[in-house]
Structures are given as structure tokens and as C-alpha cells.
N, C-alpha and C positions, 0 to 999 in steps of 0.2 A: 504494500500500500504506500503509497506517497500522500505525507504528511506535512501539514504547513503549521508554522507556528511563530503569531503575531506575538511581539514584545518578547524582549531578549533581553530580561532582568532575570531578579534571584527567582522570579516562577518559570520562568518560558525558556530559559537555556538550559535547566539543567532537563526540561521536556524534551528538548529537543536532541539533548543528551542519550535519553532514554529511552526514547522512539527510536534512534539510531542503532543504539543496541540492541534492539529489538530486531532489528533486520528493516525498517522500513526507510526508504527514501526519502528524505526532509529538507523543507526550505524553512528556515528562518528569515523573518521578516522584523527591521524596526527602523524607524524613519530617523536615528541619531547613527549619523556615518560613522562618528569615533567609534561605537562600536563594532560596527561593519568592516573597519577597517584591522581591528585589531581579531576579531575571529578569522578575519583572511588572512593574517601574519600567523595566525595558530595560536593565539596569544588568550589569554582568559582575566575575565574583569572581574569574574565573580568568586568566592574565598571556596565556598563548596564544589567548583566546578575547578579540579587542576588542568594545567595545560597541557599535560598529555592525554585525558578528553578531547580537549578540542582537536589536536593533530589526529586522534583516531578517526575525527568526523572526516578526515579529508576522503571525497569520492563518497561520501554519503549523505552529505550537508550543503546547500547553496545558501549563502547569505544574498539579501537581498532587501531593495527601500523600494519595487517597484513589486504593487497589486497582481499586475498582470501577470507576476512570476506565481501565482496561487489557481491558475486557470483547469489545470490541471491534476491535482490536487483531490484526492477523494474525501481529506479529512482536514478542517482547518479549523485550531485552535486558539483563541483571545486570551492572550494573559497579559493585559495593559494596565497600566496604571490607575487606580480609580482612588486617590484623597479626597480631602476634606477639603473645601472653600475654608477662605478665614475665617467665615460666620458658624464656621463648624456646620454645613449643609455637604451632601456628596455633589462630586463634581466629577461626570461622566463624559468629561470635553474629549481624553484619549480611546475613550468605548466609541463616544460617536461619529469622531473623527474616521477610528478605524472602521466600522461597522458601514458608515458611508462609502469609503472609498472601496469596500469590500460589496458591498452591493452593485459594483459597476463591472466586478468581474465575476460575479456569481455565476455560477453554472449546476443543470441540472444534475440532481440526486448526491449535491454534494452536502457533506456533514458540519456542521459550525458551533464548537462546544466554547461557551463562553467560561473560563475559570477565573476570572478576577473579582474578587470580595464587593459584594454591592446587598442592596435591600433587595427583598423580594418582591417579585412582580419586573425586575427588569431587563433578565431574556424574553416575558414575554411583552412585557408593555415597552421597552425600549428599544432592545435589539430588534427583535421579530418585523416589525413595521419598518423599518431602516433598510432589513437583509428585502424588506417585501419591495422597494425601487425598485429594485431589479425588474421588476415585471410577474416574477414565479410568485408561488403562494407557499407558506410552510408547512409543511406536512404531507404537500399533493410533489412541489416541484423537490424543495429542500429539507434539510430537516436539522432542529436545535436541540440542542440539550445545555443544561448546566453541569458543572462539577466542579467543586471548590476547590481552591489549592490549599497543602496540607504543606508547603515548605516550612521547616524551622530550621534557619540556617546556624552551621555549626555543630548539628547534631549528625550523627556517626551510626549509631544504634536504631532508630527508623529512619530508611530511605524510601524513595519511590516504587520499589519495589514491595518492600515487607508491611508500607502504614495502607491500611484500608484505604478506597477511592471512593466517594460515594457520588453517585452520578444519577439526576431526574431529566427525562427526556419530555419533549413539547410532543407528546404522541407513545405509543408501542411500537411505532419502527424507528424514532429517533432515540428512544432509551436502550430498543435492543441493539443499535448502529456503537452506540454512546460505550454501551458496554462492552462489546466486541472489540474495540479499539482500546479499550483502557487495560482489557482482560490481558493484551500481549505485552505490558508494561508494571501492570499492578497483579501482586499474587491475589486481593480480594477486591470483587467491586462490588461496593455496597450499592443495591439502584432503590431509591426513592420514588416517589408514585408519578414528582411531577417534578420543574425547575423550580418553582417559590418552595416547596419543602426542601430540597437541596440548597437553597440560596439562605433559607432559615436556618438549615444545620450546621452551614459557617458562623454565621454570628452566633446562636447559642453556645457557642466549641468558644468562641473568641471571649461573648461579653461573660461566661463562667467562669472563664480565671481572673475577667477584669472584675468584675466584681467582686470577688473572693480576695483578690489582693488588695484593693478597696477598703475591705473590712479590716484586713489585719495593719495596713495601713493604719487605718483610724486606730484600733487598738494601739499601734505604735506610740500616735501621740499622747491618747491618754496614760500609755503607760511612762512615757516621759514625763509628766507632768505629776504622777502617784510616786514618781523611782523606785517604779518595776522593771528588770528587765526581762522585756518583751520576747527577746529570744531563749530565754530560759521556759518563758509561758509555750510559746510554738512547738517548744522542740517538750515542752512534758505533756502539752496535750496531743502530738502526736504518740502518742504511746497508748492510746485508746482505737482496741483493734477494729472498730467499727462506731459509724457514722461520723468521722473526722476526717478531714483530706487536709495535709499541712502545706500551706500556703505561707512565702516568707516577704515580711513588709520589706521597704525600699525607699528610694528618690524619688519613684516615680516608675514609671511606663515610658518605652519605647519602641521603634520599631516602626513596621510599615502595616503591623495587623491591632494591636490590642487596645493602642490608641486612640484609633483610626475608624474601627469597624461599631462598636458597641454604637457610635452617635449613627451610622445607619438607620438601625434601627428605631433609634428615637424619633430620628427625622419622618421615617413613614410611616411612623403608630400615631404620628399626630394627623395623617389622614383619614383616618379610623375613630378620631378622636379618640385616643386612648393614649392616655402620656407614662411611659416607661420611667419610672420613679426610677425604680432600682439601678438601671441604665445611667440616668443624667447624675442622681446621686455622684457613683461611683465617679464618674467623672470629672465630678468636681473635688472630689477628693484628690482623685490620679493630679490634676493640674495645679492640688496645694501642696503636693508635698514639699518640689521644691523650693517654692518658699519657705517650710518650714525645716528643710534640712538645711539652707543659706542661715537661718535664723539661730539653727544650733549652733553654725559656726560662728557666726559672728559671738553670740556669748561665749561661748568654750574662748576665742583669743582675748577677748572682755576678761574672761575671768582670771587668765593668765599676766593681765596687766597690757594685751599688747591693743592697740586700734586699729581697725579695720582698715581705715584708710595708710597705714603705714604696716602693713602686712604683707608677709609672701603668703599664698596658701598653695603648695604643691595637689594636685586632681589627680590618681591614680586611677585611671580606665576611664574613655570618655564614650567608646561604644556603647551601644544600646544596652546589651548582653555582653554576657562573658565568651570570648575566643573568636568576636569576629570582629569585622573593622565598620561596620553602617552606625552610622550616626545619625540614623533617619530619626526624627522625635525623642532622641537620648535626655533623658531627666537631665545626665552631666551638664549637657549644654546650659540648660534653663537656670540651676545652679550656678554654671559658672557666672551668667549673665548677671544674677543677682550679684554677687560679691562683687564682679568688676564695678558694676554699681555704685557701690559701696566704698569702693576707692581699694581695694584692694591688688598685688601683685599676683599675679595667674602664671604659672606652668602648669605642666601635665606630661605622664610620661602614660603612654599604650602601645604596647608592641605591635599591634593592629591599626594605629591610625598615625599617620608620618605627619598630620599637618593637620590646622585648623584656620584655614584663613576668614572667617569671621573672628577670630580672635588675635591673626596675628601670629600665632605659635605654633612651633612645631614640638612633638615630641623629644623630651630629649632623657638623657641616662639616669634610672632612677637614683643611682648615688648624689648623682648633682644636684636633684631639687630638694630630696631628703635633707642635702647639707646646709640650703640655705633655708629651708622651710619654717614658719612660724606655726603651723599647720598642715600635715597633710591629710587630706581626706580621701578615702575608696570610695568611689561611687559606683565602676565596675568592677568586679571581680574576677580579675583575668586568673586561669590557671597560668604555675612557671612563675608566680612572684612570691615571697619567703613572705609572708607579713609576718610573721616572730621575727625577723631580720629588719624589717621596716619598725616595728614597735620596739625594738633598744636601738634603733639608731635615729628615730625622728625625736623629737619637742615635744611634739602632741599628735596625735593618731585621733581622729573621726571616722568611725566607722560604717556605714549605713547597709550594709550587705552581712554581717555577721559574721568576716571571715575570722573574728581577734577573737573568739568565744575562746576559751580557756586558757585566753593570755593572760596572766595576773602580772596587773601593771599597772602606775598610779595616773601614766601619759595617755592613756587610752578611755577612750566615750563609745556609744552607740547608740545607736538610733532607737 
């Protein structure tokens, strides 16, 4: 089968990965040339996709920024971009971009799985109508389905291979099409009845841990405020072998899903007139922490005699997550923002991220900022860094990830 597949980020490369190894012929498609340019050097953008991947694709991958190269094509895949507008509303500008220009090379009995995180209702209320320009009808000419993508980049131990697929088709031959194609990539496909219940079963997957980290969130600060610590509470209530799932507070939320996707929902439960409490809650939580971890800081060097404005404070890990390099919605950032603020001196050392030109800095040698540090704080927790080694050799230690638990030591805080 030849396989196309729109957006060539951390969903649709390592797809297009995988369809490959499957045996199937693939064109990847994305309208940013830099990309295009560096998968025809063999070369890889993305942390989970290494570069001898890309070189195997050679003679079974065409890159490509023009439609017409999808003509052909029995099966073609959407994994574009869909964030947040600043009003926090979905903005479906690279869905409909793609889905237009894709309508003008449509051709009969071909397959179109949209997998990029949206609200329900919009393979069929937004794509459907788009793919329908064309002239054909879906279900008689073409045919849709959804299926969410399950990346979590970094992780090692479920790939595309072994995590379940769950796939809802617009019909019984677009779901058996849908499933048939995933079945030579994915050991299970999960198929749902329809696309809105498949497009629901992303966000439920997404806003269950936003909301649960939410909670312990909050518990966080009121445990700040009682001097309890919180991570003593997490880790003795997970010790209860049912009805607990341990969830660890934080900075905050980052990434391209957690953040991102729960306000979906909110957004089109208020067509239903039905307002997602639980939803917006949690999100307003996720977008105080940083503030309230800047606000630790700032007392912890208060308390120490130093002022903010004449502070170094060293940032250990600025990525979203631990062991990769995106800094898409990383808390770190929004923290740092704060303290620069503030008047404060900003480094950061991540072995994952070489530079930060919104701020000016690039990574540099943890011993160096340690040495000059009034402050260092973890905000990611990279595996490969000693923090017993960083807690006797800084001033003061901030902790907000709990990597210092059973460091006994008078320089060290946490969240």
C-alpha cells in the first residue's frame, strides 16, 4: 500500500517511520522546507526518531510540500498541528489549510485518517465538508476515520507498535479501511463505534492526568502552607493497593498535549451549554503554579538575606519533561519569566536544550552555575545528573520535582 502522511513533527515522522517498516510505500508531506530539507540529507529533527531511521527510509520515503505528490496514494494520514489561540479557543488554521489543499487532489476510494488532538464532532463537522470540495461524497466516493495519536516522546517501553491504536470510522467501511491499515503497524486496534467517540477518548486519556495532577498540585500548596511534606503524603498514600493512582505535583504542565487539549473540551461543552468545571478548574491551577513556584523562590533567597533583584538563580532542566529537548509550554519557561521579572540573574544548564533565545542563554556546564549560584532550582528532572552532588555543592537547592527526597540537608526546600 502507499501511504501519505501530512505533518512531519513528533506525531507524523515517527508514522511515517513505521508504515515504512511495515513494508508500505510513503510520502511524507509538510509545507516547512527546513524540514524537507534535512530528511533528504538523512538527517532527523526529532529526539525519538534517530538518524539511522531516516537513512533506512531511503527508497521507501519521498519527502514532499506539493498535494499533488498524494494522488496516488491509497491511504492519507493528518497529523498537523492543532493549539490553542491566545484566548485559549482551538485553532484549526493547519487542519484546514491542509484538508483544503487536500480536497483538490482527492481521489476516489481513497482513505483520510485525521490523528491530531481536537474536540469532537470535527472529522465530521470540519474535515468531512472540506474533503467534500472535491466534488465526491464521504462514505459513497471517500472515506474518514479518526485515530488519536498516542506519542509520548522519550519513552522507550511503549512504542507504536506494542500501545493500543484506537480508531472510529465515519461508516463500517471507513472503520474496517481504518483498521486494516493500523493492524500492519499496531499489535492492537482498538475500533470505537464512530470519530466523536474516538476524538473523546483523547481528551478523556489527556484531561485524566491533567486533572489529577491538578489536585495534587493544589494539595502541594496547601501543604506548603501547613509544613507538610507533600511528597512524603504521595508516596504513603500510594501504598494503598487499590482505589489510589499516584500522581506527582510540579511547576506546572507542559508539552504539546496536557496543556493544550483538556481546554478543547471546555471550549465545545459550552455548545451544549454544559460548562466543564472540572476541566477549567484544573487549569487554572496548571497556569498558577508557576507563579507560585517563582514565589517560593523568591522567599527561600529573602530568607537567606539575598534580593531578588541582585540574585543569580541557576534553572536545572528547562524541557517540558525529563530526557527530551521541547520546550513547547514548559512551566520552566513561565518561571523563569517570572524571576527575570523580578530582577533576577538567569542561567540554566539541560543537556537537551543548547539555547534559549527568548532569554538570551544558552546552556552551559553544571559546575559553572552551581559555582556562582544564589539559588539553584530543578524544574526538570533530567536523568544523568547526581543531585546528592548538586545538594553539597550549591547554597541552596529548590526543589519542585522531588528528586532530593532522602537528602538530609539544611540547603535544600521543596515544593
Amino acid at each position: 500500500m502507499k501511504v501519505a502522511v501530512i505533518g512531519l513533527g513528533y506525531v507524523g515522522l515517527p508514522l511515517v517511520v513505521s508504515f515504512a517498516d511495515a513494508g508500505h510505500e510513503v510520502v511524507g508531506l509538510d509545507v516547512d522546507g527546513s524540514k524537507l530539507a534535512a530528511l533528504r540529507e538523512g538527517r532527523s529533527y526529532i529526539e525519538d526518531v534517530p538518524e539511522s531511521a531516516i537513512a533506512a527510509l531511503a527508497g521507501k520515503a519521498t519527502w514532499t510540500a506539493d498535494y499533488a505528490d498524494l494522488k496516488d496514494c491509497q491511504a492519507i494520514v493528518i497529523a498537523v498541528p492543532t493549539p490553542l489561540t491566545p484566548n485559549r479557543e482551538p485553532d484549526l488554521g493547519a487542519l484546514v489549510s491542509s484538508a483544503t489543499a487536500l480536497a483538490g487532489v482527492l481521489q476516489k476510494d481513497q482513505l483520510v485518517v485525521l490523528e491530531s488532538t481536537t474536540y469532537p464532532g470535527t472529522t465530521r463537522e470540519r474535515l468531512v465538508p472540506l474533503l467534500e470540495e472535491s466534488g465526491m461524497k464521504a462514505g459513497t466516493d471517500f472515506h474518514v476515520a479518526y485515530s488519536p495519536e498516542r506519542i509520548d516522546p522519550g519513552r522507550t517501553d511503549f512504542t507504536m507498535r506494542n500501545t493500543p491504536k484506537v480508531v472510529g470510522g465515519d461508516g463500517p467501511e471507513a472503520a474496517a479501511r481504518a483498521r486494516a491499515l493500523y493492524e500492519t503497524i499496531c499489535d492492537t486496534v482498538v475500533e470505537v463505534s464512530a470519530p466523536e467517540a474516538a476524538e473523546m477518548t483523547k481528551l478523556l486519556e489527556n484531561i485524566f492526568r491533567a486533572v489529577n495532577i491538578a489536585l495534587v498540585n493544589e494539595l502541594a500548596v496547601i501543604c506548603d502552607r501547613m509544613d507538610i511534606d507533600v511528597w512524603e503524603v504521595v508516596e504513603a498514600a500510594a501504598t494503598k493497593p487499590y482505589g489510589f493512582m499516584s500522581f506527582k505535583p510540579g511547576p506546572g504542565l507542559g508539552g504539546h498535549c496536557l496543556p493544550v487539549d483538556p481546554f478543547y473540551l471546555s471550549w465545545k461543552s459550552r455548545e451544549y451549554d454544559v460548562s466543564a468545571e472540572f476541566v477549567e478548574l484544573a487549569g487554572r491551577i496548571h497556569q498558577s503554579m508557576p507563579r507560585f513556584c517563582a514565589r517560593r523562590a523568591v522567599d527561600l533567597l529573602n530568607k537567606n538575606g539575598v534580593a531578588t533583584a541582585n540574585a543569580e538563580v541557576a534553572v536545572l532542566g528547562v524541557a517540558y519533561k525529563p530526557d527530551v529537548g521541547d520546550i513547547r509550554e514548559s512551566p520552566a519557561l513561565a518561571v523563569m519569566e517570572r524571576l527575570k521579572g523580578l530582577g533576577a540573574t538567569l542561567s540554566y544548564h539541560d543537556p537537551h536544550v543548547e539555547s534559549l533565545p527568548a532569554f538570551a542563554l544558552e546552556s552551559e556546564p553544571l559546575d559553572e552555575i552551581i559555582a556562582r549560584a544564589d539559588l539553584v532550582i530543578v524544574v526538570t528532572a533530567h536523568s544523568g545528573i547526581d543531585y546528592r552532588d548538586v545538594v553539597e555543592r550549591a547554597r541552596q537547592v529548590l526543589d519542585f520535582r522531588g528528586v532530593t527526597q532522602g537528602i538530609d540537608s539544611g540547603n535544600v526546600a521543596r515544593l
